[in-house]
C-alpha positions as CSV (number, residue, x, y, z in Angstrom):
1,X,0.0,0.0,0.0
2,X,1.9,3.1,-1.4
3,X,0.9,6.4,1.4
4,X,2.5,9.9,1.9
5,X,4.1,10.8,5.0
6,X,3.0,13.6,7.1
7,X,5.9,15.8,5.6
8,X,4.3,15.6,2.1
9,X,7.8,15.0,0.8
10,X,8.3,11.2,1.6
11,X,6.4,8.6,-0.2
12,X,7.0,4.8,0.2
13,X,5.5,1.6,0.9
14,X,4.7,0.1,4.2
15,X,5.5,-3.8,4.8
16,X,2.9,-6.0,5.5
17,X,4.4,-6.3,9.5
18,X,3.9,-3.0,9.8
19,X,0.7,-2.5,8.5
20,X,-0.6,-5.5,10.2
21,X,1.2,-4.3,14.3
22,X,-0.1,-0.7,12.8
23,X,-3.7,-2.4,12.9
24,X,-3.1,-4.5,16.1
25,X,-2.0,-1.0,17.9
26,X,-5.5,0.6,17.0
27,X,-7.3,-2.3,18.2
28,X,-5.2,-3.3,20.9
29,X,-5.7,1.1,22.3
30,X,-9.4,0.5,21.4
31,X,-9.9,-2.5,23.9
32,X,-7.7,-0.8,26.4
33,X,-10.2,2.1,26.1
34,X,-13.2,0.5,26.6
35,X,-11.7,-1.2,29.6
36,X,-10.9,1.8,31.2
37,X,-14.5,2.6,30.7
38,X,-16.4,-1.2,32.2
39,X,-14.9,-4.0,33.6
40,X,-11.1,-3.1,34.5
41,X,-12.8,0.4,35.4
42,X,-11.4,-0.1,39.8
43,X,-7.6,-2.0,38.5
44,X,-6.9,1.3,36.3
45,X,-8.2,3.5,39.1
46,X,-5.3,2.3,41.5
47,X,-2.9,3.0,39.2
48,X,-3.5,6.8,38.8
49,X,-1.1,8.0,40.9
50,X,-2.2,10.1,44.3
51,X,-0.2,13.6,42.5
52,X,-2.7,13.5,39.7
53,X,-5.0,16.7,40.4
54,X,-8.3,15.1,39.2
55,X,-10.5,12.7,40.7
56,X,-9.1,9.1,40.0
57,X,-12.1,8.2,38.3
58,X,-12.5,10.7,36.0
59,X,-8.9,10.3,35.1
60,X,-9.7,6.7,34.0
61,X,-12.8,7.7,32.1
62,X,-10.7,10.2,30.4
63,X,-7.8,7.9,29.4
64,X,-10.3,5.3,28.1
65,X,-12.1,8.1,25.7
66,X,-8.6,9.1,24.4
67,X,-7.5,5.7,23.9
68,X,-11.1,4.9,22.2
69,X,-10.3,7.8,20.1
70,X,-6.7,7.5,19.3
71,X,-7.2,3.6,18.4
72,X,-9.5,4.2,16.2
73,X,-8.1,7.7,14.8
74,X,-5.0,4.7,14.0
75,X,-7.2,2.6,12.3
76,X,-9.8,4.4,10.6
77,X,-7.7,8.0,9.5
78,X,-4.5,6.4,7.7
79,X,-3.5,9.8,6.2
80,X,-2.4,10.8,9.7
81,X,-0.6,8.1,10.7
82,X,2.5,9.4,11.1
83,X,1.2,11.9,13.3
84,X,-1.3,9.6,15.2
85,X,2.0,7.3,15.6
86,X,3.6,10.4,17.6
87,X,0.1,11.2,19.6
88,X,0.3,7.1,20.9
89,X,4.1,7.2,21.3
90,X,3.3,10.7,23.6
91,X,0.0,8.9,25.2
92,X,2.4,6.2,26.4
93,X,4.8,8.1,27.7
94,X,2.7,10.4,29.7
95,X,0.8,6.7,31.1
96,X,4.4,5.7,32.6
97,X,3.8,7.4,35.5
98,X,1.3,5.3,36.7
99,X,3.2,2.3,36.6
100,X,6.2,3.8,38.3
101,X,3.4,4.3,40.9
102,X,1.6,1.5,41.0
103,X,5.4,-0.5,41.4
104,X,6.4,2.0,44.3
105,X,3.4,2.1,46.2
106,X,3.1,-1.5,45.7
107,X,-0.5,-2.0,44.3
108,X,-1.5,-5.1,43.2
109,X,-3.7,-4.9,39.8
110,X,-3.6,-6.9,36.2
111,X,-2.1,-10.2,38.0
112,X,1.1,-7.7,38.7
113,X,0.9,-8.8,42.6
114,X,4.7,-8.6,43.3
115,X,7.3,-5.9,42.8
116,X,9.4,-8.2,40.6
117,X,6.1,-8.8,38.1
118,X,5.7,-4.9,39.0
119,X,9.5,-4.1,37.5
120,X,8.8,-6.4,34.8
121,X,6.1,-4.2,34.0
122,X,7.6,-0.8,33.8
123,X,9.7,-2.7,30.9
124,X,7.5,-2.7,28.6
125,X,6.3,0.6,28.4
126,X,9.1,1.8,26.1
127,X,8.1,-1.2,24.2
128,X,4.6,0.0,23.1
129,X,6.4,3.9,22.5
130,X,8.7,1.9,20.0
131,X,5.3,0.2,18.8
132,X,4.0,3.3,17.8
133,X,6.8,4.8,16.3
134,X,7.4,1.9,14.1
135,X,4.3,0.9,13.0
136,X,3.0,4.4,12.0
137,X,6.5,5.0,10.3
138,X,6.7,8.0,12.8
139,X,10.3,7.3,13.7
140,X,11.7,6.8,10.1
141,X,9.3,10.2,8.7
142,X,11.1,11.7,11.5
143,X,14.8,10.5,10.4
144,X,14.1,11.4,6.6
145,X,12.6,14.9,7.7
146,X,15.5,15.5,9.8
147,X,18.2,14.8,7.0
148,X,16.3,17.1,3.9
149,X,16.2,19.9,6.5
């Protein structure tokens, strides 16, 4: 599938793998969302961490609408993907806190009931940032803007 890149100035085909963990991303943020919103609505409560100025519940509510919207914004508006790739990667990021949090303060939640599966845990956050980046084609957009400018 031949697309153009954000910068308007790139075009190229994306491999199948990518399209495919491109696809799995949306869904995967999607079903995250929607459990933020029903049945893991109390296990992503603990996690917010105590610093956040908003009610805990309203922070997960919040982060399940974005997630709902930015998985399907992956999916559903390919045009963007570069830039939706960088919105996740940022998403991610800003989500780290609460695992730091939920390893420090010890909270059990998502089977992750001792600090070692806790520190396991704060592993693979830079995984899904990497995720995003690749499968969008964020990161390399990024290192062929950088070298024509």
């Amino acid at each position: 599938m031949k697309s153009k890149e954000d910068t308007g100035l790139i075009i190229r085909e994306k491999n199948g793998l990518q399209v495919f963990f491109h696809f799995l991303l949306g869904v995967f943020l999607m079903y995250a969302g929607l459990s933020h919103l029903t049945f893991s609505r109390m296990e992503f409560r603990a996690q917010v961490p105590n610093w956040v100025p908003l009610d805990k519940d309203l922070t997960v509510v919040l982060s399940g609408i974005a997630e709902i919207l930015l998985g399907g914004s992956l999916i559903f508006l390919p045009k963007h993907r570069v830039t939706m790739g960088w919105v996740a990667a940022i998403f991610f990021i800003l989500a780290f806190p609460g695992n730091i949090a939920q390893y420090l303060n010890k909270i059990n939640a998502f089977g992750l009931d001792t600090n070692f599966k806790r520190g396991l845990r704060l592993f693979f956050q830079p995984l899904f940032v990497i995720w995003a980046l690749w499968s969008t084609g964020a990161w390399k957009a990024w290192r062929l803007k950088k070298r024509i400018y």
